[in-house]
C-alpha positions as CSV (number, residue, x, y, z in Angstrom):
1,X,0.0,0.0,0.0
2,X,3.1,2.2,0.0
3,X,2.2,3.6,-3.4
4,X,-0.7,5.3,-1.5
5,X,-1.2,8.8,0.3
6,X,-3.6,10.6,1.3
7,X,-4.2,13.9,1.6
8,X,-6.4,16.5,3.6
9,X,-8.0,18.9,1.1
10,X,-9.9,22.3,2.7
11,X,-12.3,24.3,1.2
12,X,-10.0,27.4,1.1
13,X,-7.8,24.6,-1.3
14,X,-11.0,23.0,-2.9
15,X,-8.7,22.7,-6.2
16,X,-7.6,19.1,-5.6
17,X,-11.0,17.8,-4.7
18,X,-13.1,19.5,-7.5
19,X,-10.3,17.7,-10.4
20,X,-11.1,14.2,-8.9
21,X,-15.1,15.3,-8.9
22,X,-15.1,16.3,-12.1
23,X,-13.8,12.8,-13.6
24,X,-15.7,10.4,-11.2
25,X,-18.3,8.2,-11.6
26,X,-21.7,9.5,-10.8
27,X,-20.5,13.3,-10.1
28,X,-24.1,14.1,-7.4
29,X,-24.3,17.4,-6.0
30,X,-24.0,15.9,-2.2
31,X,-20.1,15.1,-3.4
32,X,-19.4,18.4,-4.2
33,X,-16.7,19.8,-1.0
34,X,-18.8,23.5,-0.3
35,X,-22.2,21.2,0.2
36,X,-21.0,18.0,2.0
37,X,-19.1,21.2,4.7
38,X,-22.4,22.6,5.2
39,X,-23.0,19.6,7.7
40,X,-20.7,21.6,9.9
41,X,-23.7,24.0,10.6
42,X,-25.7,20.9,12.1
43,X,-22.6,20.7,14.6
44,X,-21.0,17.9,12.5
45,X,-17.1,17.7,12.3
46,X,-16.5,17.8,8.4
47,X,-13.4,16.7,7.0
48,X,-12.7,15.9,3.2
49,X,-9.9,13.4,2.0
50,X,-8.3,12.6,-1.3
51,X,-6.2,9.3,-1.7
52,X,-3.7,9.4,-4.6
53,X,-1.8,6.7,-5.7
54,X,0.9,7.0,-7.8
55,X,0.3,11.0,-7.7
56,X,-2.8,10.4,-8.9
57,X,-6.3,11.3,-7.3
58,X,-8.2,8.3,-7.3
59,X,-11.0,8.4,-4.5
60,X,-12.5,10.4,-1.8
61,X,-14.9,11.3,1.0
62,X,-16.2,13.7,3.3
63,X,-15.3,12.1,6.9
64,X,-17.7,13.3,9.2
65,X,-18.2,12.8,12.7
66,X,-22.1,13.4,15.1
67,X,-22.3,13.4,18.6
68,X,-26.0,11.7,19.0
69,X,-28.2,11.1,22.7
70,X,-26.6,14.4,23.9
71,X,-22.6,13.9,22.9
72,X,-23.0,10.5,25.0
73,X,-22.1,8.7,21.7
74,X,-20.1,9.7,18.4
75,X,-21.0,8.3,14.9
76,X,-18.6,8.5,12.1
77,X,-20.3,9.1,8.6
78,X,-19.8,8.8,5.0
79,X,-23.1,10.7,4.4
80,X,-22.3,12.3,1.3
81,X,-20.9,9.7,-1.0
82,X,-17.5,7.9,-2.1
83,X,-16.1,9.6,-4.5
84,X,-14.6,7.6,-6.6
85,X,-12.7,8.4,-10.2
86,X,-13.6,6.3,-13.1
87,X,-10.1,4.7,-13.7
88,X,-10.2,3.6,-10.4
89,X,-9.3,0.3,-8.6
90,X,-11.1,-2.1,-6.1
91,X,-8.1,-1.6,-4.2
92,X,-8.4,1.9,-4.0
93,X,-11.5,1.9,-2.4
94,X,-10.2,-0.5,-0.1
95,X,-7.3,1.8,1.5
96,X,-10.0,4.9,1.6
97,X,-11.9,2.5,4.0
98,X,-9.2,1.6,6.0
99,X,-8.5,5.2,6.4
100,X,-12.0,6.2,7.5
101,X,-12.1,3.0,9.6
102,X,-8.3,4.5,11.4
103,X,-10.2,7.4,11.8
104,X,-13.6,6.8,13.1
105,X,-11.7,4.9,16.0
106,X,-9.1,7.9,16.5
107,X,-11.6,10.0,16.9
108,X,-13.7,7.6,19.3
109,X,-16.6,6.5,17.2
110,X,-18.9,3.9,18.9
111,X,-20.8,3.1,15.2
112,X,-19.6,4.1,11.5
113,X,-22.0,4.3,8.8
114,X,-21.6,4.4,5.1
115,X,-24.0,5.8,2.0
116,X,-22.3,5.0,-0.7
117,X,-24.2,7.2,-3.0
118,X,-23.7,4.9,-6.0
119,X,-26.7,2.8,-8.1
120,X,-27.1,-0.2,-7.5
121,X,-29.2,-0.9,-10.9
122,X,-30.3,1.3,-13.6
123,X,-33.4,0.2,-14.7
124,X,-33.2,-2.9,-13.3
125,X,-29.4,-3.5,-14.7
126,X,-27.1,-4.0,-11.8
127,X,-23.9,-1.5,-11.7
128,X,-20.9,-3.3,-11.3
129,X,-19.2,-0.7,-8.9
130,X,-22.0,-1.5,-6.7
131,X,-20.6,-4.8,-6.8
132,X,-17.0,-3.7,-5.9
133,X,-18.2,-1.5,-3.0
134,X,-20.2,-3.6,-1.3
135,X,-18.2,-7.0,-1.2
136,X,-15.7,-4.1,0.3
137,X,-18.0,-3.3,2.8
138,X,-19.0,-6.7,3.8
139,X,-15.4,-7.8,4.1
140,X,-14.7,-4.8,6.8
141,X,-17.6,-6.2,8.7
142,X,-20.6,-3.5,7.3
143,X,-24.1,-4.6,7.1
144,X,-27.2,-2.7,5.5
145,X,-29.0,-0.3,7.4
146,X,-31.2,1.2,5.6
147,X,-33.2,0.6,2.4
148,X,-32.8,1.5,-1.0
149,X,-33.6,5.5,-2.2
150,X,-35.0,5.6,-5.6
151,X,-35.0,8.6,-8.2
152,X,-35.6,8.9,-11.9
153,X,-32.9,9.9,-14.7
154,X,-33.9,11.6,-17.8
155,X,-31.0,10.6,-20.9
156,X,-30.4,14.6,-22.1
157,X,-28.1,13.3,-24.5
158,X,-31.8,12.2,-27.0
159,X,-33.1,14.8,-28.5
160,X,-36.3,17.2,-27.4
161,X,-38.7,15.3,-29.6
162,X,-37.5,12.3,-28.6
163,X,-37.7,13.4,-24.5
164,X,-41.1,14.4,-25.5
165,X,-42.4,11.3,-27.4
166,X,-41.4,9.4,-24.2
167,X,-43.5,11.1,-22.0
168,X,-47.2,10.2,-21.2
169,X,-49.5,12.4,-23.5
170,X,-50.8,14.5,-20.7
171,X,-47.5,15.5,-19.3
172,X,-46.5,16.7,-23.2
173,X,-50.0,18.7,-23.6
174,X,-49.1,20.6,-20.1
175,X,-46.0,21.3,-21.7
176,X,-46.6,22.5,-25.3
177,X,-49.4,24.6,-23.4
178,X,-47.4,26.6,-21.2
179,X,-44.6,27.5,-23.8
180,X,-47.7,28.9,-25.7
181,X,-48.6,30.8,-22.8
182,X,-45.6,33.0,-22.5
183,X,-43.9,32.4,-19.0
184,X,-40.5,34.8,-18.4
185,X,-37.5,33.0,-16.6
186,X,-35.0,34.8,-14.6
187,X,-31.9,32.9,-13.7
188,X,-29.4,33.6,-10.6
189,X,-25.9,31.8,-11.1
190,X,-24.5,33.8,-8.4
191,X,-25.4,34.1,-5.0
192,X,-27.7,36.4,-4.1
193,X,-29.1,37.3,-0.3
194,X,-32.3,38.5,-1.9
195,X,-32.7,36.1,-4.1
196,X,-32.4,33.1,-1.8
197,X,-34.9,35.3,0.2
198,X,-37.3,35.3,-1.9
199,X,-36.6,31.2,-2.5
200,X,-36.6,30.6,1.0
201,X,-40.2,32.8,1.7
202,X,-41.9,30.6,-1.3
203,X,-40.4,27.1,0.2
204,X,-41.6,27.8,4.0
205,X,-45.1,29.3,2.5
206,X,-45.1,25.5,0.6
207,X,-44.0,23.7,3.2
208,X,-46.9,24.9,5.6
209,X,-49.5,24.8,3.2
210,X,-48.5,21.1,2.5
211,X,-47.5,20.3,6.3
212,X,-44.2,18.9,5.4
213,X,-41.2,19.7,7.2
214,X,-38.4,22.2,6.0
215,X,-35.4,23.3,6.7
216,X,-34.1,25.8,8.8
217,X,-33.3,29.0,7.4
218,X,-29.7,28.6,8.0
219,X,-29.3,25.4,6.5
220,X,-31.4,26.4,3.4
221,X,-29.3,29.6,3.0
222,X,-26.0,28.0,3.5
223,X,-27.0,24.8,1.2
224,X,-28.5,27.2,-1.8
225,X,-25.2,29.2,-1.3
226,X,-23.4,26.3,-1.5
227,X,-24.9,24.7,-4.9
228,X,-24.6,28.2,-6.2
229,X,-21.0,29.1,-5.7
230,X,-20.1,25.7,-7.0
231,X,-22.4,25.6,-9.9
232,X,-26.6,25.6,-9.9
233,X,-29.3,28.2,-11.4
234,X,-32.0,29.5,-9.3
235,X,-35.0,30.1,-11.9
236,X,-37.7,32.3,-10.7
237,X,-40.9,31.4,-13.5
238,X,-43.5,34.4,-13.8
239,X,-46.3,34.7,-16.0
240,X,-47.3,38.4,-16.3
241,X,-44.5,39.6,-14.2
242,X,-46.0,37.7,-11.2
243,X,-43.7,34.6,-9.6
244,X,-45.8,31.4,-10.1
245,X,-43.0,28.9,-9.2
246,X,-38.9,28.9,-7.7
247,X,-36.9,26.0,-8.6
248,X,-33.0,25.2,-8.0
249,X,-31.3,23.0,-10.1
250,X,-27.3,22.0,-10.1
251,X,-25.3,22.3,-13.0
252,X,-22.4,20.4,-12.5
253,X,-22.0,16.7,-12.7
254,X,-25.1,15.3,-12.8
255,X,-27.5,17.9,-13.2
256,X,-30.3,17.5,-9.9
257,X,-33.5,19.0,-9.3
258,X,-33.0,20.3,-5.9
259,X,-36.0,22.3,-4.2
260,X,-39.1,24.0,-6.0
261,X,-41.6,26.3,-4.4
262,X,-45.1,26.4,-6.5
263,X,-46.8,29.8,-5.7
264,X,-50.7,28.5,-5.2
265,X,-51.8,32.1,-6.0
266,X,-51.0,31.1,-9.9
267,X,-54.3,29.9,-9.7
268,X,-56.2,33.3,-9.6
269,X,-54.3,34.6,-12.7
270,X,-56.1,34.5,-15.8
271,X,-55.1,32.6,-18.8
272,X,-52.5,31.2,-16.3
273,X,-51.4,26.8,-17.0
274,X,-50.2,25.4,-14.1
275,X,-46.4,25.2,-14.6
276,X,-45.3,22.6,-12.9
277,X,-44.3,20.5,-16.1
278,X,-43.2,23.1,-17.4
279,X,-40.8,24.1,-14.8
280,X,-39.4,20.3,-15.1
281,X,-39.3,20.7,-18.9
282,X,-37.5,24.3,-19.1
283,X,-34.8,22.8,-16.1
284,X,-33.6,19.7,-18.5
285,X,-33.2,21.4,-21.6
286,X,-31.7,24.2,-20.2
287,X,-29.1,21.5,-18.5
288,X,-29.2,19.8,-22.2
289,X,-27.8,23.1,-23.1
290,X,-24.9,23.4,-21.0
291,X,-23.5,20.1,-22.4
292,X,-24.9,17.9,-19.2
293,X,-26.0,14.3,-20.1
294,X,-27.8,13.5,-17.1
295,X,-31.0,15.6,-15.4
296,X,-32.0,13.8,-12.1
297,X,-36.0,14.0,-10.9
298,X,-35.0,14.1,-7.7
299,X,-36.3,11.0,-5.4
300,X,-39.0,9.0,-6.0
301,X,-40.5,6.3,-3.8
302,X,-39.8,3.4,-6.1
303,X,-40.5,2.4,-9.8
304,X,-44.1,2.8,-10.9
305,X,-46.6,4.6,-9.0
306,X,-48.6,3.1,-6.5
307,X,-52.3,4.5,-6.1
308,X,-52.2,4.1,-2.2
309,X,-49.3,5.4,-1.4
310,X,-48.9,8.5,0.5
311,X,-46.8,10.6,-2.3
312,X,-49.1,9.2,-5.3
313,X,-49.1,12.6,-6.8
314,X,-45.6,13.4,-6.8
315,X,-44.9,9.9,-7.5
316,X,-46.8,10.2,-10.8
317,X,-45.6,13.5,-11.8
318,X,-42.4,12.6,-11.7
319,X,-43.0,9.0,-13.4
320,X,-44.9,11.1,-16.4
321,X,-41.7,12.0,-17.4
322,X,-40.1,8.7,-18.0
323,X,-37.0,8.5,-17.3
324,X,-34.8,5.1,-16.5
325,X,-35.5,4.0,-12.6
326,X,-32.7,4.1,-10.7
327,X,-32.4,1.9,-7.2
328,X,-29.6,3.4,-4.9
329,X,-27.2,1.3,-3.0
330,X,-28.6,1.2,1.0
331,X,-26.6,2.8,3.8
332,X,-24.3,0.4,5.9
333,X,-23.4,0.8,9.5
334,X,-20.7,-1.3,11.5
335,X,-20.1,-1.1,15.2
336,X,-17.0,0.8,16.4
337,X,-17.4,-0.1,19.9
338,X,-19.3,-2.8,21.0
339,X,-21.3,-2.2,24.1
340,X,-22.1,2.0,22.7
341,X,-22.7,0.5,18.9
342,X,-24.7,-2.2,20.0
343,X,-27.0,0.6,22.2
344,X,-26.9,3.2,19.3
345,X,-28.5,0.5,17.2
346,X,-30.9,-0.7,19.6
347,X,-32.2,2.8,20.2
348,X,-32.6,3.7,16.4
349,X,-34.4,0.5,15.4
């Protein structure tokens, strides 16, 4: 292993990191260094490392470490992904592990958990570096801990008509109909305190009027900020000058759907479609545009729509589209200490 080192990369120096993100498989926005250090906010200790070999950046992770039943016990996390460059090795990955492993028990973990943020299949095709990473896992003594998260990929490398002919007929009527009504876009690439403002307002006034829970304004500041400083447009859709819908999308890697914010009040404008499809629509070409190959829906429950289940309708919107199912790889968590790992896990079952 002597042709290994790793290094500790800051966000002052982000330069090494961003090289190895920019060639590795499945670039997601939660790999990027300024989001995964935004953790540091929910009291986390964030720390980023690089392993080269040869001179060469080959993997990485944000190593993070919680303090969980009031700083009685300390969990070390891979929360945001192994990143992991496309010419990569098996072993690679294996001497990354080792060093988060070293340091969860430096740094007195009682349990260690792992999300490899990697697909497990793509439509129903198994990924071979899902393979890799968890008979890896498995062999340091990891087992699952969580099921699988599900999302949707649309393929921008086919052509509009051909995205379009995909989707169901209603979802392309919706569509064709609000490019015929006129909406104006605005786009912020930069950060913007009024402009996340304005985000922020539309996204509690959601959140309350469909009781789900949001994030504090601190964290949604600091994780707009984040996307936007490393690469994301903030789109702000108005139809006769009045904001009907905010959405954020990345713009790096694989392109992500990240938060929208439907203003209700579109309703009581004349002549006014509902813009949801739209808003989807306008997002992946617009990413087609920049060169990106891959738009991501942003989580689903699974792969078809079920008519019972409690997010049918955002299930459905998002499976109108019709893009390939993809089935993440589970979380994995492995006891650091026995008697404190064995009553973190019996507390969180």
């Amino acid at each position: 292993m002597s042709q290994y080192n790793i290094c500790k990369v800051s966000e002052e120096n982000a330069g090494k990191w961003n090289q190895l993100f920019e060639k590795a498989h499945f670039p997601f926005y939660t790999k990027s260094i300024y989001y995964a250090h935004v953790q540091k906010l929910n009291g986390r200790l964030v720390e980023t490392y690089v392993v080269e070999k040869k001179g060469v950046s080959v993997c990485g992770a944000h190593f993070t470490i919680k303090k969980s039943l009031r700083g009685f016990i300390k969990t070390a996390d891979l929360v945001s992904g192994i990143t992991i460059h496309k010419s990569a090795a098996k072993d690679d990955i294996r001497f990354l592990l080792e060093k988060f492993i070293m340091w969860a028990k430096k740094q007195g973990a009682a349990v260690l958990r792992i999300n490899p943020w990697i697909p497990l299949s793509i439509n129903d095709l198994q990924v071979k570096l899902s393979n890799d990473i968890h008979e890896l896992l498995t062999d340091y003594g990891f087992r699952h801990n969580n099921d699988h998260l599900h999302t949707y990929w649309i393929d921008l490398t086919k052509s509009e008509k051909e995205l379009l002919s995909a989707m169901k007929p209603q979802t392309r009527r919706k569509i064709r109909k609000a490019i015929k009504a006129g909406f104006e876009v605005e786009h912020i690439t930069k950060p913007e305190k009024s402009k996340i403002d304005l985000f922020w307002t539309a996204y509690q006034k959601l959140g309350h009027q469909k009781d789900f829970d949001t994030l504090s304004y601190d964290r949604f500041f600091a994780e707009v900020e984040a996307l936007l400083k490393t690469g994301a447009v903030l789109f702000f859709f108005k139809f006769n000058h009045t904001i009907v819908n905010t959405a954020l999308a990345t713009s790096f890697g694989i392109a992500s759907y990240y938060h929208g914010a439907l203003n209700a009040e579109y309703k009581n404008l004349e002549g006014c479609p509902s813009p949801g499809h739209f808003v989807q629509w306008y997002m992946m070409i617009y990413m087609k545009k920049m060169g990106l190959k891959t738009y991501d829906m942003a989580f689903c429950p699974g792969p078809e729509p079920i008519e019972n289940h409690p997010q049918y309708n955002m299930w459905r919107f998002k499976y109108s589209f019709r893009g390939q199912h993809v089935a993440f790889m589970p979380s994995y968590i492995k006891k650091g200490k026995m008697l404190l790992g064995s009553l973190f896990m019996w507390i969180k079952k």
